[in-house]
NUVEX-269522 format. One record per residue: x, y, z of N, C-alpha, C in turn; residue number from 1. Coordinates in nm, 3 decimals. Last residue first. Layout:
REM residues N
((X, Y, Z), (X, Y, Z), (X, Y, Z), NUM) ...
END
This chain:
REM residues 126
((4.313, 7.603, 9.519), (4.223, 7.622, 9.633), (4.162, 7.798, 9.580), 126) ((4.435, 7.305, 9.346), (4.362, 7.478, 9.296), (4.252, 7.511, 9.408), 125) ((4.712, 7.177, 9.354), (4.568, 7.219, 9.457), (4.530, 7.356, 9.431), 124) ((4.938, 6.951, 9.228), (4.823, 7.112, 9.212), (4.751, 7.060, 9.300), 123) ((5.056, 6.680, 9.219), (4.975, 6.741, 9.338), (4.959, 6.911, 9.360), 122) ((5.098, 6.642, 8.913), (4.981, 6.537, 9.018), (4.947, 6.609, 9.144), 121) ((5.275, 6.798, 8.885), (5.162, 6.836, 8.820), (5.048, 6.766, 8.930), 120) ((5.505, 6.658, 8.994), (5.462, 6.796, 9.068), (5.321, 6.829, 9.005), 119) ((5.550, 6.506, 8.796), (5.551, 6.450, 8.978), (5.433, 6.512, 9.031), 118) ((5.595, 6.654, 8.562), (5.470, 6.585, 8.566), (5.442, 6.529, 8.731), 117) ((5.836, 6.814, 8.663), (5.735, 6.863, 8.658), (5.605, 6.759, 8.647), 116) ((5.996, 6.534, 8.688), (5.961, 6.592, 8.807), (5.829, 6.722, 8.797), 115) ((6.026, 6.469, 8.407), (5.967, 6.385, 8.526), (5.926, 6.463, 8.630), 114) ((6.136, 6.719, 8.267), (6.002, 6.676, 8.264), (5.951, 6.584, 8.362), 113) ((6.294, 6.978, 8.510), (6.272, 6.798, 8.399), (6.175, 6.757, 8.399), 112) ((6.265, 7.302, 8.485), (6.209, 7.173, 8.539), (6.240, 7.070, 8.477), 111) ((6.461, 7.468, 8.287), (6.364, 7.408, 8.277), (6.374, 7.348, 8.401), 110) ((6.656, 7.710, 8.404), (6.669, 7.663, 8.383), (6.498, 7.552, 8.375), 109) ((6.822, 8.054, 8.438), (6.689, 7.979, 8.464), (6.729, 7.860, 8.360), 108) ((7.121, 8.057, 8.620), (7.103, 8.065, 8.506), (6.942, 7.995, 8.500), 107) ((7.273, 8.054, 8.846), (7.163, 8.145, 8.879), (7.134, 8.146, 8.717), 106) ((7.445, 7.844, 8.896), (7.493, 7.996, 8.835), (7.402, 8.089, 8.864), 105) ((7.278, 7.622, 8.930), (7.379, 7.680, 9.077), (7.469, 7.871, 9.011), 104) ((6.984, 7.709, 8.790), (7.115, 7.658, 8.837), (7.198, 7.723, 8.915), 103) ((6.646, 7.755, 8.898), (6.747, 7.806, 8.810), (6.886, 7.685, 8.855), 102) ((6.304, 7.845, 8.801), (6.393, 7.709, 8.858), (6.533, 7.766, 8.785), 101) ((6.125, 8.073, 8.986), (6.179, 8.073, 8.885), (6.277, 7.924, 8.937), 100) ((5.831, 8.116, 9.214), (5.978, 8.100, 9.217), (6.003, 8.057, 9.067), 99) ((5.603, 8.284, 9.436), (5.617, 8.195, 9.262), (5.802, 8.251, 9.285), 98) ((5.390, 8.287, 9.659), (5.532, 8.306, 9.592), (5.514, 8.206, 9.500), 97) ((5.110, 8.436, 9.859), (5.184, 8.338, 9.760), (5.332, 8.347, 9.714), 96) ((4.883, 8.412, 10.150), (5.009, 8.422, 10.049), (5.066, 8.371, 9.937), 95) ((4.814, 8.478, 10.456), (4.758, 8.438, 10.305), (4.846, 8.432, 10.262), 94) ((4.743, 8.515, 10.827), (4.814, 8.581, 10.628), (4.720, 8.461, 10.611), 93) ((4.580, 8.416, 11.023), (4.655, 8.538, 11.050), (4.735, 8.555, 10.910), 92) ((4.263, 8.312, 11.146), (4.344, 8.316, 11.017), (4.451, 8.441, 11.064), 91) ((4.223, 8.127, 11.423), (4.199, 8.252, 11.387), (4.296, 8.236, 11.258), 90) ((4.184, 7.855, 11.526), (4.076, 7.884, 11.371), (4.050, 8.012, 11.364), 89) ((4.531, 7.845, 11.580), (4.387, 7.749, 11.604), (4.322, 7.796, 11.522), 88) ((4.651, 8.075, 11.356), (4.624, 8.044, 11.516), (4.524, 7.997, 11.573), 87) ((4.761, 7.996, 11.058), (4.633, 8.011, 11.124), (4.720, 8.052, 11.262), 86) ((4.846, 8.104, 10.739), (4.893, 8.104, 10.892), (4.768, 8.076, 10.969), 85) ((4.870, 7.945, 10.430), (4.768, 8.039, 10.510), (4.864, 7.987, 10.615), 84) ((4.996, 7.945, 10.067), (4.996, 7.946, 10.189), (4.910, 8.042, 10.263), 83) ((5.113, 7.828, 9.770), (5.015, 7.914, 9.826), (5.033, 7.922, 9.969), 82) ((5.376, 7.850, 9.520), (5.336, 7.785, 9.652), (5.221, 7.877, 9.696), 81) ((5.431, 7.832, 9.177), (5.403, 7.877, 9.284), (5.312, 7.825, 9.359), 80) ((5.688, 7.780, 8.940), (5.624, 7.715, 8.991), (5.541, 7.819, 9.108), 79) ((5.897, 7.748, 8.596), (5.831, 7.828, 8.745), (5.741, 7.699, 8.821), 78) ((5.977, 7.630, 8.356), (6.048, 7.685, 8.440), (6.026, 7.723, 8.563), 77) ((5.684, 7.505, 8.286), (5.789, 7.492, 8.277), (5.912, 7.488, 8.359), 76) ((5.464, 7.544, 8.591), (5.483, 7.556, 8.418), (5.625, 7.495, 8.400), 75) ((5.265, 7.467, 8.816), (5.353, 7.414, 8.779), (5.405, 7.468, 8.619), 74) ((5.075, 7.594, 9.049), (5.030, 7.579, 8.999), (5.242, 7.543, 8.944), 73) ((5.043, 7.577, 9.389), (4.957, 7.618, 9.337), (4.941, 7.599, 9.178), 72) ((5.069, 7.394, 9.644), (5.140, 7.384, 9.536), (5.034, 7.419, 9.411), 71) ((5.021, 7.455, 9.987), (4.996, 7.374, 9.901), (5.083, 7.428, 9.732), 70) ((5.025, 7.476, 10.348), (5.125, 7.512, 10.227), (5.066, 7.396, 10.075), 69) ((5.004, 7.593, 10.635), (4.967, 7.494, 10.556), (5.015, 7.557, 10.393), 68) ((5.117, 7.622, 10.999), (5.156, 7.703, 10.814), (5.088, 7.619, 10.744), 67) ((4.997, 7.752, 11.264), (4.964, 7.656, 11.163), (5.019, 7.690, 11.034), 66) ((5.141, 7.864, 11.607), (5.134, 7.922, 11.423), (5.100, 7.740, 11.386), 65) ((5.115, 7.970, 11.870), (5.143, 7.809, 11.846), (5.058, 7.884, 11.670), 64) ((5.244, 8.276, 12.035), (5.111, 8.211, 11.946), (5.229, 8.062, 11.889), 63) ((5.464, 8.383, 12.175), (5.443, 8.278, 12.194), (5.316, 8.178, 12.167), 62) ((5.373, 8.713, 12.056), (5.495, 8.600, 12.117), (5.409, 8.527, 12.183), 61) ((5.143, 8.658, 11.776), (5.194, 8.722, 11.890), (5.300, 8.648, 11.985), 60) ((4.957, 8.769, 11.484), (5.043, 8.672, 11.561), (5.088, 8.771, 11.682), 59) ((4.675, 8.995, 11.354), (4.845, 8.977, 11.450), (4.856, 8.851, 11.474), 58) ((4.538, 8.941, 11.052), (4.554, 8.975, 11.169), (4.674, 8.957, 11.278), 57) ((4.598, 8.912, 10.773), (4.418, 8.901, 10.859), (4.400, 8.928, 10.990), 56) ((4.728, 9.040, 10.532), (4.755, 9.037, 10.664), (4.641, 9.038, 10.711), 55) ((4.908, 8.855, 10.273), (4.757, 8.929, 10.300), (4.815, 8.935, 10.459), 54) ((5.199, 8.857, 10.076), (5.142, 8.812, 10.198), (5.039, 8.921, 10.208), 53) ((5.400, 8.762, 9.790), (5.253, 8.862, 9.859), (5.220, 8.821, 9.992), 52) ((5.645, 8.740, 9.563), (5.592, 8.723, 9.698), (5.487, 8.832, 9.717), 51) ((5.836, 8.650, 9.300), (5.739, 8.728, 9.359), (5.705, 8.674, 9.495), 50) ((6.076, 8.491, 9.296), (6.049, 8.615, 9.191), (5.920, 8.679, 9.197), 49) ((6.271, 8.317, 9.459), (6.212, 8.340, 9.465), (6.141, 8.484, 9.366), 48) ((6.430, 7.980, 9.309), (6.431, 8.104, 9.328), (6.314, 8.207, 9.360), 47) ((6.464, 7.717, 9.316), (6.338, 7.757, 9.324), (6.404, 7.890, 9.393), 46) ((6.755, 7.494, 9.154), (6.727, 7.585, 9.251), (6.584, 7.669, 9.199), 45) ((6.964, 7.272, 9.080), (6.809, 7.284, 9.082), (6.755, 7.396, 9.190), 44) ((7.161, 7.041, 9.134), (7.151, 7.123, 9.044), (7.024, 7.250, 9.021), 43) ((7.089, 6.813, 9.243), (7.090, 6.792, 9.083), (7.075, 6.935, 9.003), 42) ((7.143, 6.892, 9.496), (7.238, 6.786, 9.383), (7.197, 6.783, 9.263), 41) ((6.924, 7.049, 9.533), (7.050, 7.126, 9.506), (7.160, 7.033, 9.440), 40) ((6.709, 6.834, 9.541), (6.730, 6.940, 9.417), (6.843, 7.000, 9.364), 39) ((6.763, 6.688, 9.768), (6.801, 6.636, 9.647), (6.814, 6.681, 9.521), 38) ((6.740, 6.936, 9.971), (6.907, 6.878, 9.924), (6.903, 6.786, 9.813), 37) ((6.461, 6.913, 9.964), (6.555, 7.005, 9.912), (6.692, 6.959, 9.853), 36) ((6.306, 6.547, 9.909), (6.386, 6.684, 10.000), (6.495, 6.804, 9.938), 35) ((6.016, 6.547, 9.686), (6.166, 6.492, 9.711), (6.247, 6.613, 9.845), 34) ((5.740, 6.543, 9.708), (5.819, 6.503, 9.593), (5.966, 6.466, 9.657), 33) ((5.575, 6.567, 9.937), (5.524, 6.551, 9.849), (5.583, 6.521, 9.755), 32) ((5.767, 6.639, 10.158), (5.650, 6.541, 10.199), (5.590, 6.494, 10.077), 31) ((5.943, 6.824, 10.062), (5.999, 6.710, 10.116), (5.933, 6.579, 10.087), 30) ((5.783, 7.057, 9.991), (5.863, 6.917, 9.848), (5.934, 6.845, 9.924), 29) ((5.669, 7.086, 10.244), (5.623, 7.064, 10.167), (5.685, 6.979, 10.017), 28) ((5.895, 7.195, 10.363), (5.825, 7.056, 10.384), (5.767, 7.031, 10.309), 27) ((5.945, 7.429, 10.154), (6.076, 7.325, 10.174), (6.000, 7.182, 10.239), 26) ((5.724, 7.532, 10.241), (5.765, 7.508, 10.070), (5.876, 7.376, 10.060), 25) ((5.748, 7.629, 10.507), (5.658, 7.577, 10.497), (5.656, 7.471, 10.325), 24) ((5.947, 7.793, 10.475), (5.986, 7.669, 10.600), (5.886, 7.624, 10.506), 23) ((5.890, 7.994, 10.378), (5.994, 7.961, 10.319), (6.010, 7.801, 10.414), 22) ((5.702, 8.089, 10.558), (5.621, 8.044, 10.368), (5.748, 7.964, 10.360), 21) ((5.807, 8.157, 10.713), (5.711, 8.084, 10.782), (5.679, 8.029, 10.669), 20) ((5.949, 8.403, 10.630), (6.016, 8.309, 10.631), (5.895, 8.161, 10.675), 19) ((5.721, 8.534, 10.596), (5.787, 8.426, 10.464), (5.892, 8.411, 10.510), 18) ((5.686, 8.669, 10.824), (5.567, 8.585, 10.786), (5.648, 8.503, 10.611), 17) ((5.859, 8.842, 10.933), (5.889, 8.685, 10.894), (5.755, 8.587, 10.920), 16) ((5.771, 9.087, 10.837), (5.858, 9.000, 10.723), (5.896, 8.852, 10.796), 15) ((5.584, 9.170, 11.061), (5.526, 9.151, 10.891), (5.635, 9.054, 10.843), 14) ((5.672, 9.055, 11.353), (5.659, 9.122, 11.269), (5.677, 9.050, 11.115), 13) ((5.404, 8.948, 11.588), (5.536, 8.907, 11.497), (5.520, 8.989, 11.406), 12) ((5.435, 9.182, 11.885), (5.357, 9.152, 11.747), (5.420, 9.083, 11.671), 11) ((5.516, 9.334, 12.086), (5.499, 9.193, 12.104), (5.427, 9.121, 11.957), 10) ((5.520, 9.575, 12.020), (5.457, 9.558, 12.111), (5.418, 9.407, 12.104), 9) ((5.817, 9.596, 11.914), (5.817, 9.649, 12.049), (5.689, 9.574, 12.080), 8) ((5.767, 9.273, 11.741), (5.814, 9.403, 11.752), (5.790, 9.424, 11.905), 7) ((5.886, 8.926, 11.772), (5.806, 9.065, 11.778), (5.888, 9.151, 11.705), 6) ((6.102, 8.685, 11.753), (6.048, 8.711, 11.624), (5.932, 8.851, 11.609), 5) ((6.230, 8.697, 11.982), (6.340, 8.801, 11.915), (6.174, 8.814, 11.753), 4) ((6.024, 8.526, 12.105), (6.023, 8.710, 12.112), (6.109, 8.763, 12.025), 3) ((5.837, 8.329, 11.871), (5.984, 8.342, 11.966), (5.962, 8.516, 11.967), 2) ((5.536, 8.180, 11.840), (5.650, 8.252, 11.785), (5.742, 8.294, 11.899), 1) 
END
């Protein structure tokens, strides 16, 4: 992690442990369904409507972070991402977010069925 990303005592601080979720969601439907920007063309936005992060322990300036990110579960309209931080095989969060699918208005809007069934195929009920 980058120093502007501490606190005073060199600690990454608590909130940009999702942005680390928010990097991690975006590769993730890159690698597994489609890249962001193909959503926002069609319109298609994963709003965020909950978030949790567990805290197992400090990160620190210049810790080498593991995000792993899987795709917890798919309904209609929603969807939510899971995620762990490691440092090599120390665990540092947990987490989840569930996002609402909306339009460029911010109006919720269904998933299309193709792409929810895409997305069904790679659940990982960890």
């Amino acid at each position: 992690m980058a120093f502007y990303e501490t606190d005073a005592m060199g600690v990454v601080h608590h909130a940009n442990y999702l942005h680390l979720f928010e990097r991690g969601r975006v590769l993730w439907l890159e690698q597994h369904h489609r890249p962001y920007t193909e959503y926002i063309e069609r319109d298609l936005h994963f709003a965020v409507t909950q978030a949790q992060v567990e805290y197992h322990g400090p990160a620190r300036f210049d810790d080498r972070l593991t995000v792993t990110t899987w795709l917890a579960w798919v309904r209609g309209a929603s969807l939510a991402m899971r995620y762990t931080v490691a440092c090599g095989d120390r665990l540092i969060t947990t987490g989840t977010t569930e996002h609402a699918a909306i339009n460029g208005s911010g109006r919720v809007r269904r998933i299309p069925r193709e792409d929810r069934a895409e997305l069904r195929k790679r659940v990982c009920e960890v």
